[in-house]
Each structure stands twice: as C-alpha cells, then as structure tokens.
Backbone as XML, in Angstrom:
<?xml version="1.0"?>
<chain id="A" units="angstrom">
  <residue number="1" name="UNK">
    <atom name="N" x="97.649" y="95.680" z="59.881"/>
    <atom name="CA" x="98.021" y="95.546" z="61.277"/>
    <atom name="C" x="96.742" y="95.447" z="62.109"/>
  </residue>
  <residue number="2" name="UNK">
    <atom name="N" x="96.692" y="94.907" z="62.383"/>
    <atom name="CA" x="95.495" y="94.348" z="63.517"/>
    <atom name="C" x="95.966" y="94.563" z="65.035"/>
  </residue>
  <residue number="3" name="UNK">
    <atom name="N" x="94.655" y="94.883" z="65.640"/>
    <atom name="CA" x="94.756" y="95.043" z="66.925"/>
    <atom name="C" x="94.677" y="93.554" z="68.238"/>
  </residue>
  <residue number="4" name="UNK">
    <atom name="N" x="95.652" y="93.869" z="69.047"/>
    <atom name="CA" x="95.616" y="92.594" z="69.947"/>
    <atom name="C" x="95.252" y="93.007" z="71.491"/>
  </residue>
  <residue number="5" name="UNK">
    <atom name="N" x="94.569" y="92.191" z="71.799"/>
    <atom name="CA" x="94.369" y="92.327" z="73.469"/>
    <atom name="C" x="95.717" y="91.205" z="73.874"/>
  </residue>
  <residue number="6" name="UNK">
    <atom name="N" x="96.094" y="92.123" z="75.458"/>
    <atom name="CA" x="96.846" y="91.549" z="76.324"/>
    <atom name="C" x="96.695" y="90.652" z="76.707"/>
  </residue>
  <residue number="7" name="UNK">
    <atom name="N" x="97.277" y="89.038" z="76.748"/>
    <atom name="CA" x="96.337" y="88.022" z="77.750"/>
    <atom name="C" x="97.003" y="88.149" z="78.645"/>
  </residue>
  <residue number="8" name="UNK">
    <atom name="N" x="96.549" y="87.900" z="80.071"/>
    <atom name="CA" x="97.499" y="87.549" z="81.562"/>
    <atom name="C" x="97.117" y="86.212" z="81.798"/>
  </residue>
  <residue number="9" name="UNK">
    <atom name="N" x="97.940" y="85.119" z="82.101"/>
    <atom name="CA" x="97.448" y="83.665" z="82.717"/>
    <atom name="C" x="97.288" y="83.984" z="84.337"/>
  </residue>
  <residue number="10" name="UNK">
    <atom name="N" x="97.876" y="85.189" z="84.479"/>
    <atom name="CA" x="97.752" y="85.034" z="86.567"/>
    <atom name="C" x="96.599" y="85.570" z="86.938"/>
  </residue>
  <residue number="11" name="UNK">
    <atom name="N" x="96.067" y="84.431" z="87.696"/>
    <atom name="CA" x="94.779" y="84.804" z="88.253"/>
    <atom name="C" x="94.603" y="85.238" z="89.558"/>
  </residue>
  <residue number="12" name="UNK">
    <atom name="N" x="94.116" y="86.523" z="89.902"/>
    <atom name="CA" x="94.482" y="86.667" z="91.778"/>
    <atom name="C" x="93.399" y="86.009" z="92.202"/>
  </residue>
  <residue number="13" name="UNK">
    <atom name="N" x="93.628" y="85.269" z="93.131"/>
    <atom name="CA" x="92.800" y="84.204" z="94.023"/>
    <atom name="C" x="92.826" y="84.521" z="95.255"/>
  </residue>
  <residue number="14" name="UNK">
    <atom name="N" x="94.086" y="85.796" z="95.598"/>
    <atom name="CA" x="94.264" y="85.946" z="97.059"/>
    <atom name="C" x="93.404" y="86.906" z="97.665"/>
  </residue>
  <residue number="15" name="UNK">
    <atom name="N" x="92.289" y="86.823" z="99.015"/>
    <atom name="CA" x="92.111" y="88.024" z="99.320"/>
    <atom name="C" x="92.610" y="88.660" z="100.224"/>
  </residue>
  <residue number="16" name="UNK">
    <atom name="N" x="92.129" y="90.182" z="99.936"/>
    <atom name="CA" x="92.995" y="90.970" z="101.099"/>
    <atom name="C" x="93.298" y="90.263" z="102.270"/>
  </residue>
  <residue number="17" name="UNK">
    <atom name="N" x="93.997" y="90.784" z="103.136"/>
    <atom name="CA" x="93.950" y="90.484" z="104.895"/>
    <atom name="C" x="93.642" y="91.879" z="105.857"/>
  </residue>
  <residue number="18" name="UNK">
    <atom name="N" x="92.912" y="91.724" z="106.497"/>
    <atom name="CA" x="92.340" y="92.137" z="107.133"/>
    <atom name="C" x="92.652" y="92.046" z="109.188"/>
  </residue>
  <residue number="19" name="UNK">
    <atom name="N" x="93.072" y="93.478" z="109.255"/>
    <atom name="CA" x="93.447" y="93.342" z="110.688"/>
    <atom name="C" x="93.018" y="94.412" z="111.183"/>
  </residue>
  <residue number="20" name="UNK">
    <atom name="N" x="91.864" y="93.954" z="112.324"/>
    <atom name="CA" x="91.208" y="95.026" z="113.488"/>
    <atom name="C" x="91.765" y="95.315" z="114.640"/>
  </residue>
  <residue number="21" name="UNK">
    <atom name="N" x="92.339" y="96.511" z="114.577"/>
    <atom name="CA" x="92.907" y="97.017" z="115.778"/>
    <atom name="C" x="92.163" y="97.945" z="116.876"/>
  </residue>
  <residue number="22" name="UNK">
    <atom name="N" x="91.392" y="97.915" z="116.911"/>
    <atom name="CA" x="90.228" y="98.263" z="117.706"/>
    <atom name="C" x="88.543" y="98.353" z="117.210"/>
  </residue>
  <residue number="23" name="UNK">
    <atom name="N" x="87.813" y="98.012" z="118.155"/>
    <atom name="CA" x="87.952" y="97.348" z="119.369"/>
    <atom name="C" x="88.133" y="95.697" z="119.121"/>
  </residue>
  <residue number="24" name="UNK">
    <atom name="N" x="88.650" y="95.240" z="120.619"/>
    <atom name="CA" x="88.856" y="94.211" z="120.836"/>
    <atom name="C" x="87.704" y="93.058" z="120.870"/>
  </residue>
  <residue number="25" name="UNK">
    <atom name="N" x="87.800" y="91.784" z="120.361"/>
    <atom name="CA" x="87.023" y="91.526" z="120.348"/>
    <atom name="C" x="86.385" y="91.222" z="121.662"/>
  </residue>
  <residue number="26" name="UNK">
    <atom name="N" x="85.147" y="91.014" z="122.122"/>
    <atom name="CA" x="84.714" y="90.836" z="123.686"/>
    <atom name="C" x="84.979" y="92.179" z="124.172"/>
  </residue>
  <residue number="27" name="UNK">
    <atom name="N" x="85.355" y="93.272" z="123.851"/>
    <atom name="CA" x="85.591" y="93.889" z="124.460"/>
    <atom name="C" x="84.331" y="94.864" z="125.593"/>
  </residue>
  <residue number="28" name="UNK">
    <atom name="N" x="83.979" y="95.082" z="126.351"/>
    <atom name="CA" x="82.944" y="96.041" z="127.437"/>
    <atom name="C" x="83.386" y="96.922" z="127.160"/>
  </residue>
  <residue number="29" name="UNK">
    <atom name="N" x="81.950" y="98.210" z="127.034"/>
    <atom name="CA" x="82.511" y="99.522" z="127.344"/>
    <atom name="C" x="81.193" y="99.654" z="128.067"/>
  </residue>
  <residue number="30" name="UNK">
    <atom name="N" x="81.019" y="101.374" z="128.511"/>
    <atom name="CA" x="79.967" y="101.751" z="129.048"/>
    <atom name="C" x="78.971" y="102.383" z="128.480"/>
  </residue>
  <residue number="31" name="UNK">
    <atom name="N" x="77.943" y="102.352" z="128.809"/>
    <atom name="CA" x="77.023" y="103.177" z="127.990"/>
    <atom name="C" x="77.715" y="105.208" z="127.959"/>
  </residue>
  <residue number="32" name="UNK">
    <atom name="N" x="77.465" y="105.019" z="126.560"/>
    <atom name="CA" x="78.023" y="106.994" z="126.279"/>
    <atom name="C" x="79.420" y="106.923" z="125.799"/>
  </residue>
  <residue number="33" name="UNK">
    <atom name="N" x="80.267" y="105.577" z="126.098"/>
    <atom name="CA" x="81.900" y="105.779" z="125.696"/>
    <atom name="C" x="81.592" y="105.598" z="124.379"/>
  </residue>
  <residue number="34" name="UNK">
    <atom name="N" x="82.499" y="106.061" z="123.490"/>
    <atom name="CA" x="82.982" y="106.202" z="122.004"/>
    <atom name="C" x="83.658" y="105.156" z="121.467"/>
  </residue>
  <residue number="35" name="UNK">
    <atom name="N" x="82.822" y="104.230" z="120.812"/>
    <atom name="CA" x="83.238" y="102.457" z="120.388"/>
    <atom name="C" x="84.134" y="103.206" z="119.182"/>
  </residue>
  <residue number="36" name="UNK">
    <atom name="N" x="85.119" y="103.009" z="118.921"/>
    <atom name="CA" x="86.172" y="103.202" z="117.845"/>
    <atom name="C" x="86.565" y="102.280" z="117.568"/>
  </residue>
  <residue number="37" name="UNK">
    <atom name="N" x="86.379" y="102.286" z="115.653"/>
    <atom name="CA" x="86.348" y="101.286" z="115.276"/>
    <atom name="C" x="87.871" y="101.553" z="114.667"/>
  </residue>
  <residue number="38" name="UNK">
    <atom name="N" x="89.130" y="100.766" z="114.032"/>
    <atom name="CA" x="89.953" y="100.988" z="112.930"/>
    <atom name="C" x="90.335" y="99.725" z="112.471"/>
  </residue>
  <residue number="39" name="UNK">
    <atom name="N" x="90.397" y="99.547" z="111.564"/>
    <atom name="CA" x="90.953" y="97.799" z="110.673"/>
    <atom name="C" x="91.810" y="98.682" z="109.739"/>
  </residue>
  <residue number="40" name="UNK">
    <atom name="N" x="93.122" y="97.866" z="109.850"/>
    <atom name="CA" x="94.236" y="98.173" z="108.362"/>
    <atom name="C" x="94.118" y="97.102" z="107.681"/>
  </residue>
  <residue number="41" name="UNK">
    <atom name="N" x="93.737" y="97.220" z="106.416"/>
    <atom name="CA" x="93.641" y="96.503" z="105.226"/>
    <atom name="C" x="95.039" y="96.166" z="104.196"/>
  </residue>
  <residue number="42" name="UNK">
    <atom name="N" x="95.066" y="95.293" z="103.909"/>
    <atom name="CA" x="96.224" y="94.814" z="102.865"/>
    <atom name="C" x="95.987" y="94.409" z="101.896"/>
  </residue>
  <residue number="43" name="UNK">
    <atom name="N" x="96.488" y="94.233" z="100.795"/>
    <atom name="CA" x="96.036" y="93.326" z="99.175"/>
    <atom name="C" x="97.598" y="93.063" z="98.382"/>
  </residue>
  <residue number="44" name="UNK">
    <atom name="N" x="97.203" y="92.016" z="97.718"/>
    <atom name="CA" x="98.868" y="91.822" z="96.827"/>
    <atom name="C" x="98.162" y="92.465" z="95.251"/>
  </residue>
  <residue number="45" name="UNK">
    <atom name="N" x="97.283" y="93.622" z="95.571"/>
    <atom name="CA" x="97.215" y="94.168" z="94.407"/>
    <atom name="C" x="96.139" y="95.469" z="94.893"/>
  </residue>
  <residue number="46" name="UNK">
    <atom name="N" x="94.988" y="95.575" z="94.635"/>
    <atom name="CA" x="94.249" y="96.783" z="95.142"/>
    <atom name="C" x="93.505" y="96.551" z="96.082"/>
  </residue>
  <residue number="47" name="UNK">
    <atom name="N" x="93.051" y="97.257" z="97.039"/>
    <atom name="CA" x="91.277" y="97.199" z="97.554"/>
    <atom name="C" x="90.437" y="98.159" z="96.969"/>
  </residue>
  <residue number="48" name="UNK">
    <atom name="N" x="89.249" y="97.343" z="96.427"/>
    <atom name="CA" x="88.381" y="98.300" z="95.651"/>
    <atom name="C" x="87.323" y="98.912" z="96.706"/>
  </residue>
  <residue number="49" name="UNK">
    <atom name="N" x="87.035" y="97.896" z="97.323"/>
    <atom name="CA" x="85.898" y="98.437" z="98.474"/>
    <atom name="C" x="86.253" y="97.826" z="99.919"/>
  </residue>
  <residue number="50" name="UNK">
    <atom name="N" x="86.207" y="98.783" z="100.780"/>
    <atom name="CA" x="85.963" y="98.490" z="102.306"/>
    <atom name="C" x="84.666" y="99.290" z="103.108"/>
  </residue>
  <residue number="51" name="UNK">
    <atom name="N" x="84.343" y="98.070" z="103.761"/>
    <atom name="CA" x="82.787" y="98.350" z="104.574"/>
    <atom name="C" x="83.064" y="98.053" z="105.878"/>
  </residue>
  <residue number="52" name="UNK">
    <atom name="N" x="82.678" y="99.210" z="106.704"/>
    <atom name="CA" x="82.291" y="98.925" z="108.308"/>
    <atom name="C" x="81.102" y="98.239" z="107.836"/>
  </residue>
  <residue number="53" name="UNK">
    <atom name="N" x="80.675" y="97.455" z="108.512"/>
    <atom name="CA" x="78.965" y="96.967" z="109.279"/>
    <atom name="C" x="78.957" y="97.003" z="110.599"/>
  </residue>
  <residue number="54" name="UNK">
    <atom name="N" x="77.999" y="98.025" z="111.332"/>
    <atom name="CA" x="77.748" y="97.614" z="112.729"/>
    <atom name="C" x="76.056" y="97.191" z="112.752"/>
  </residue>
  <residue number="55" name="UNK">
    <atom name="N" x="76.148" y="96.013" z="113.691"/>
    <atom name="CA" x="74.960" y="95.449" z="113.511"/>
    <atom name="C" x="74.689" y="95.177" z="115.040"/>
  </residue>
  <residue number="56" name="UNK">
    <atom name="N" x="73.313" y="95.451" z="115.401"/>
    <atom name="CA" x="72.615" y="94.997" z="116.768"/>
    <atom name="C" x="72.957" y="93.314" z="116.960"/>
  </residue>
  <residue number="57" name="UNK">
    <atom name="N" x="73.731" y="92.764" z="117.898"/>
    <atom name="CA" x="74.422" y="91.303" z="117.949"/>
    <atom name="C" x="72.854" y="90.436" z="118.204"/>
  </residue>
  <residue number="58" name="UNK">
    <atom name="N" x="72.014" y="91.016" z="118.546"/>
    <atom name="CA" x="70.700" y="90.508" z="119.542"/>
    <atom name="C" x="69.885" y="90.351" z="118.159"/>
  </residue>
  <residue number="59" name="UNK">
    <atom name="N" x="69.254" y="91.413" z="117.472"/>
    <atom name="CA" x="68.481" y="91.544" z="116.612"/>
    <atom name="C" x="68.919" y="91.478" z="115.010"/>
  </residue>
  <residue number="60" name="UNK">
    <atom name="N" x="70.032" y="91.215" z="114.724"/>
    <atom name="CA" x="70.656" y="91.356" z="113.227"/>
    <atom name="C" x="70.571" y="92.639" z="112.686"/>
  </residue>
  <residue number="61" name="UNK">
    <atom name="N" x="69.761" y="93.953" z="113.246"/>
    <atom name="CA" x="69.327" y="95.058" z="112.493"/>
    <atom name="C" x="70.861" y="95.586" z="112.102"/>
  </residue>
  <residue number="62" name="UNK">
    <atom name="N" x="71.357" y="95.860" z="111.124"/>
    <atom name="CA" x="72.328" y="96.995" z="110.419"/>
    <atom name="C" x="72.103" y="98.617" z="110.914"/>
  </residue>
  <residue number="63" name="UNK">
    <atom name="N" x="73.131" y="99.155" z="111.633"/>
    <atom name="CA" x="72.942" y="100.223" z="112.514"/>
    <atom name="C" x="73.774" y="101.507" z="111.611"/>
  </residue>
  <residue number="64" name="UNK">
    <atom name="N" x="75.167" y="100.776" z="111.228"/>
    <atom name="CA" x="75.959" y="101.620" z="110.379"/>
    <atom name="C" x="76.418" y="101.032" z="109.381"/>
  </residue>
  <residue number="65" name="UNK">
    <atom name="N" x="76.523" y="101.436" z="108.335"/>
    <atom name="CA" x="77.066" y="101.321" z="106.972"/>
    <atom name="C" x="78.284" y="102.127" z="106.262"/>
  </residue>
  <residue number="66" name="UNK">
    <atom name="N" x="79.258" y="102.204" z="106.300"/>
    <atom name="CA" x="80.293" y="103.007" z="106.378"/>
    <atom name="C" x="81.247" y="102.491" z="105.088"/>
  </residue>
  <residue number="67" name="UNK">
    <atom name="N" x="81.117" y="103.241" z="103.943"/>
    <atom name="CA" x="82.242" y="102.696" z="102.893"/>
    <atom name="C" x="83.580" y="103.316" z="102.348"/>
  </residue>
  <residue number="68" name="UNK">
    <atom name="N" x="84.067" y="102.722" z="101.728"/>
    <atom name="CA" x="85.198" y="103.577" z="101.132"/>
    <atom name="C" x="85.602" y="102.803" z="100.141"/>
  </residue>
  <residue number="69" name="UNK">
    <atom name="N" x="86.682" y="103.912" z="99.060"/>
    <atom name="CA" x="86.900" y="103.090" z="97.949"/>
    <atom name="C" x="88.190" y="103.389" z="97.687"/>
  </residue>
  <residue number="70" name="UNK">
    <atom name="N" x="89.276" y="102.647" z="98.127"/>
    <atom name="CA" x="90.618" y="103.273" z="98.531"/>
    <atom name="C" x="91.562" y="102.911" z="96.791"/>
  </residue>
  <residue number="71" name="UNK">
    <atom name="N" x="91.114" y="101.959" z="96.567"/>
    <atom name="CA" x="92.369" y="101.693" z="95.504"/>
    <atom name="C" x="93.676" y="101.525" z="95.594"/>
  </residue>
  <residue number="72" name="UNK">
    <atom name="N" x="94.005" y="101.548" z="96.442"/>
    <atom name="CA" x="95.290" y="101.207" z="96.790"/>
    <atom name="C" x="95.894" y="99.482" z="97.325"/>
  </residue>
  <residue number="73" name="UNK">
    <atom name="N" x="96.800" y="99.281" z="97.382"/>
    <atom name="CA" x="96.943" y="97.791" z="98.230"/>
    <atom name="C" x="97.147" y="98.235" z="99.679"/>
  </residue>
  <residue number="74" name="UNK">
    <atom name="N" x="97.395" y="98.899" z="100.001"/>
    <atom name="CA" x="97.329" y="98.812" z="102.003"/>
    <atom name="C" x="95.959" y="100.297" z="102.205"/>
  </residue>
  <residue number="75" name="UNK">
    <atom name="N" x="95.700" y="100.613" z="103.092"/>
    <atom name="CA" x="94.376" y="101.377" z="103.246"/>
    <atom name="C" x="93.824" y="100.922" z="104.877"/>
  </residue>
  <residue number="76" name="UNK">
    <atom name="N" x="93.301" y="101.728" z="105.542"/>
    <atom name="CA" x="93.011" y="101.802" z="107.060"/>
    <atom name="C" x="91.816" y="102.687" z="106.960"/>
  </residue>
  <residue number="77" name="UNK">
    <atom name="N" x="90.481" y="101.612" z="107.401"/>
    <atom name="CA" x="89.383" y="102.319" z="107.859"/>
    <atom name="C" x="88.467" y="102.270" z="108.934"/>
  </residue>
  <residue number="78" name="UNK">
    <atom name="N" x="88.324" y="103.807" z="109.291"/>
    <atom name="CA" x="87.542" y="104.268" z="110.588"/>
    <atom name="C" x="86.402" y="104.269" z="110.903"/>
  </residue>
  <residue number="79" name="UNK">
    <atom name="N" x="85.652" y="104.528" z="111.796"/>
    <atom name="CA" x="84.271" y="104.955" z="112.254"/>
    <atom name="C" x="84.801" y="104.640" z="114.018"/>
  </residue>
  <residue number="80" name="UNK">
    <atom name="N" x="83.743" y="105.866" z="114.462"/>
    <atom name="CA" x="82.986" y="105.869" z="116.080"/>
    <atom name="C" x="81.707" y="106.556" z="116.132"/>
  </residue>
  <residue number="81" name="UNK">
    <atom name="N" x="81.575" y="105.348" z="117.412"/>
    <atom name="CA" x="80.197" y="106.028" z="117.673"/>
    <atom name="C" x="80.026" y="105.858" z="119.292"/>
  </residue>
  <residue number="82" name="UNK">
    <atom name="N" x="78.710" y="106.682" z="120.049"/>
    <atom name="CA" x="78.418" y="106.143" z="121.012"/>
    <atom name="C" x="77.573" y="104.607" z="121.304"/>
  </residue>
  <residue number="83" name="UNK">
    <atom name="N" x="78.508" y="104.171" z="122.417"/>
    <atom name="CA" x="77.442" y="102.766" z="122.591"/>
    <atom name="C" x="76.100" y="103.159" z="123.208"/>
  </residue>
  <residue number="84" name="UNK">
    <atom name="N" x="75.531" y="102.270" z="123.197"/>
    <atom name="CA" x="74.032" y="102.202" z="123.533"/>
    <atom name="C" x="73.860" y="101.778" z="124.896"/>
  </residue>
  <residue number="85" name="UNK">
    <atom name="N" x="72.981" y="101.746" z="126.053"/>
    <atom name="CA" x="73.392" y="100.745" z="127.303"/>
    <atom name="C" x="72.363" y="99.537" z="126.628"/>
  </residue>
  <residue number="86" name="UNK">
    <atom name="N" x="72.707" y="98.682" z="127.090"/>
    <atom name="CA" x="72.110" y="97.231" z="126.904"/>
    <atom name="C" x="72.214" y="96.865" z="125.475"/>
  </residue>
  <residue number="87" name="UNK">
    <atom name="N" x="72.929" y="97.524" z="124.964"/>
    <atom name="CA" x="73.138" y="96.607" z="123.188"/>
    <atom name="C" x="74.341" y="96.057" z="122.921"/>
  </residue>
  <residue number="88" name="UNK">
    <atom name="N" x="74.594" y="94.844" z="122.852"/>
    <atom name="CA" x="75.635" y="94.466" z="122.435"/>
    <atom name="C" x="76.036" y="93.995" z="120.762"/>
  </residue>
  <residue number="89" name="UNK">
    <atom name="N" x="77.078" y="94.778" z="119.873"/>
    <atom name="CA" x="77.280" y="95.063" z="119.048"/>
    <atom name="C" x="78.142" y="94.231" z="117.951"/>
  </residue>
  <residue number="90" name="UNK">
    <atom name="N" x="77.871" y="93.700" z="116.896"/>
    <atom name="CA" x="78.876" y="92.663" z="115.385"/>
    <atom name="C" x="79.414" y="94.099" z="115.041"/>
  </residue>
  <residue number="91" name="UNK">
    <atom name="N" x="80.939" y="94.478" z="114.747"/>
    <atom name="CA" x="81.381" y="95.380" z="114.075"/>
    <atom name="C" x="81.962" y="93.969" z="113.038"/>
  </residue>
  <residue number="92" name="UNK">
    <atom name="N" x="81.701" y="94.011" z="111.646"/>
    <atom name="CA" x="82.532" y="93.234" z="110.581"/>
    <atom name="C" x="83.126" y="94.239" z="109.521"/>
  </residue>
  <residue number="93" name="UNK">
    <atom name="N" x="83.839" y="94.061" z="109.510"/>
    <atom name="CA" x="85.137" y="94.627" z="108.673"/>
    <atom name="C" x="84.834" y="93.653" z="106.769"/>
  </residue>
  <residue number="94" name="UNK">
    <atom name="N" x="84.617" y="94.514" z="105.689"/>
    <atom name="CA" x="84.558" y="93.931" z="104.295"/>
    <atom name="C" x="85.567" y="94.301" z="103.610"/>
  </residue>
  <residue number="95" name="UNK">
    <atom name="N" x="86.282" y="93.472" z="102.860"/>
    <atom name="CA" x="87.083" y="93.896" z="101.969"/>
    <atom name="C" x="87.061" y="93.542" z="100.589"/>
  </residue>
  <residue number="96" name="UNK">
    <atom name="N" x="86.955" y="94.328" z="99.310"/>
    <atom name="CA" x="87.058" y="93.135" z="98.320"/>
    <atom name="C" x="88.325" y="93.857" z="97.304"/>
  </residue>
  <residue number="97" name="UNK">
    <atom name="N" x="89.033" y="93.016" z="96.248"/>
    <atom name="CA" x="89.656" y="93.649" z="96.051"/>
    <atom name="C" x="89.632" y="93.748" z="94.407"/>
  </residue>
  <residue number="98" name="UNK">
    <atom name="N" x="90.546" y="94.390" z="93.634"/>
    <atom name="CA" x="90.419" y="94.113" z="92.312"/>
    <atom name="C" x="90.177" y="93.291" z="91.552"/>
  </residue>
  <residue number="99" name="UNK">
    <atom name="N" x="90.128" y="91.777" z="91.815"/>
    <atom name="CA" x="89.721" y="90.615" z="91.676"/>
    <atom name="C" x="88.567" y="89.988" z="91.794"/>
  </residue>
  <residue number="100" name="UNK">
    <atom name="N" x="87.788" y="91.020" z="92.931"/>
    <atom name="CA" x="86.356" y="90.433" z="93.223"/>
    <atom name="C" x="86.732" y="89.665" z="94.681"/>
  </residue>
  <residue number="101" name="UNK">
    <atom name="N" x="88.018" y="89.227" z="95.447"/>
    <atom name="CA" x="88.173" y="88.419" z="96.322"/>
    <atom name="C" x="87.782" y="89.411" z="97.356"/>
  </residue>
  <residue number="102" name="UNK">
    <atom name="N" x="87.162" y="88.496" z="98.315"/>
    <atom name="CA" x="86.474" y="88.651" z="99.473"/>
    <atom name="C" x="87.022" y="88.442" z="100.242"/>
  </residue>
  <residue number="103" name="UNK">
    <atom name="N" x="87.014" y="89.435" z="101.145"/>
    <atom name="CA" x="87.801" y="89.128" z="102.660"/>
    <atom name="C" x="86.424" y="89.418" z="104.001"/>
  </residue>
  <residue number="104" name="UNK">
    <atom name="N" x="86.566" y="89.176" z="105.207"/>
    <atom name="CA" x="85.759" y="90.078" z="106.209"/>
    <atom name="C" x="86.529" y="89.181" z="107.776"/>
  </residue>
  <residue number="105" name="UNK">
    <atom name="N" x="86.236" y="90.052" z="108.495"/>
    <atom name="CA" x="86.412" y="89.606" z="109.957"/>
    <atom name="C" x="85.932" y="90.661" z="111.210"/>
  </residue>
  <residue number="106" name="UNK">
    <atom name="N" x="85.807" y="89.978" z="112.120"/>
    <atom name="CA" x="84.539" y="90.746" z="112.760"/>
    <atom name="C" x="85.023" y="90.788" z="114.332"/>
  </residue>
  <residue number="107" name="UNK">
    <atom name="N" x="84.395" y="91.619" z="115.213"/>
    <atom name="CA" x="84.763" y="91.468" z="116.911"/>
    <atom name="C" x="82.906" y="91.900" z="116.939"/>
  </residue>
  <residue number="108" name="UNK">
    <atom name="N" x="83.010" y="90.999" z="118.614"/>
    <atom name="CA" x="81.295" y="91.368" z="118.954"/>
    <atom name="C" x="82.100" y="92.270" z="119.960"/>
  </residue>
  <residue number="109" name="UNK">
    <atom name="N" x="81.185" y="93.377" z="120.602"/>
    <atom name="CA" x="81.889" y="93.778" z="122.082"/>
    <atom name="C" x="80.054" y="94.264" z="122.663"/>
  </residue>
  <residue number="110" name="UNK">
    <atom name="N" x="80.068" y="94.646" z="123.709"/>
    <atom name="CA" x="78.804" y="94.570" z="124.819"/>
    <atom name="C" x="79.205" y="95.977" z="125.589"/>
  </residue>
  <residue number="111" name="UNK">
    <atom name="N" x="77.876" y="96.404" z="126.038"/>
    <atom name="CA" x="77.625" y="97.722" z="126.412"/>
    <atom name="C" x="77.004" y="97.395" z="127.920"/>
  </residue>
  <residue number="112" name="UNK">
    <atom name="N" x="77.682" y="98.122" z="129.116"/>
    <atom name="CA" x="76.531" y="97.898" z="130.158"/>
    <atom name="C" x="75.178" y="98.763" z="129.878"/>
  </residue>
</chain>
C-alpha cells in the first residue's frame, strides 16, 4: 500500500476584498484629533496577513506598521493615532490570503 497525496485542480485566484470604513478618503481633521483607522476584510477562503501602512503622503516615509494574522475568511483591522499639524497622511490597507493573493486599498486624508 503506498502512500498518495491529495491533488486539488481549484486554484484560488481571488483576492480578498477589502473595505475601509474609516477614515474617509480626503477626509480633514485637526491637528491632536485621533485619525482612526478600521478596514473589514473578506476572503472566499482565509486571510493570512493584514497590514495597516501609514505613510507621510509628502515624503513616502512609513510612520506605522501595524500587522495581524487572522486566519479566518472575514477579519476587521484597527489602529489610531494622533494627527500631526501640517502632515498629510496614505493610510493603505494589505491583505493577502491563503493563496498568496493580494489585495490593498488606500484613503489619503490631511491635517491642518
């Protein structure tokens, strides 16, 4: 009796979807308010990894790095922080999922 591996022909090609429910994109706040970030994540199978990126919109510098490793197919992730005055901010949302498929989507918003 010999041993057999499983084959599967289905290949997931789909990636997650990705929906940011705050902040808006364009959105203004003031310098000192609390930018809150949340995106709910979806998959027609797992998410292995989700990443905040907040990045200086002006300078490209990476400000926050924020991960998680949910495993699940639906999953919702957070971060806040204070804004800065005069920085206006890329929050992008990463998703990838058991497959390796890539998702991301992003809002800029601006600080007086």
């Amino acid at each position: 009796m010999g041993c057999s591996k499983k084959s599967t022909s289905n290949t997931d090609n789909t990636p997650p979807v990705i929906t940011i429910i705050s902040p808006l994109n364009n959105q203004h706040f003031n310098a000192g308010e609390i930018i809150q970030t949340t995106a709910n994540v979806t998959d027609n199978d797992r998410i292995t990894e989700l990443h905040i990126h907040v990045n200086n919109a002006t300078t490209g510098i990476l400000l926050r790095d924020i991960h998680s490793f949910p495993g699940q197919s639906t999953s919702t992730v957070q971060d806040s922080f204070a804004a800065e005055a005069g920085i206006s901010y890329t929050i992008k949302i990463i998703a990838y999922d058991v497959a390796h498929n890539l998702a991301t989507a992003q809002v800029n918003v601006s600080v007086n």
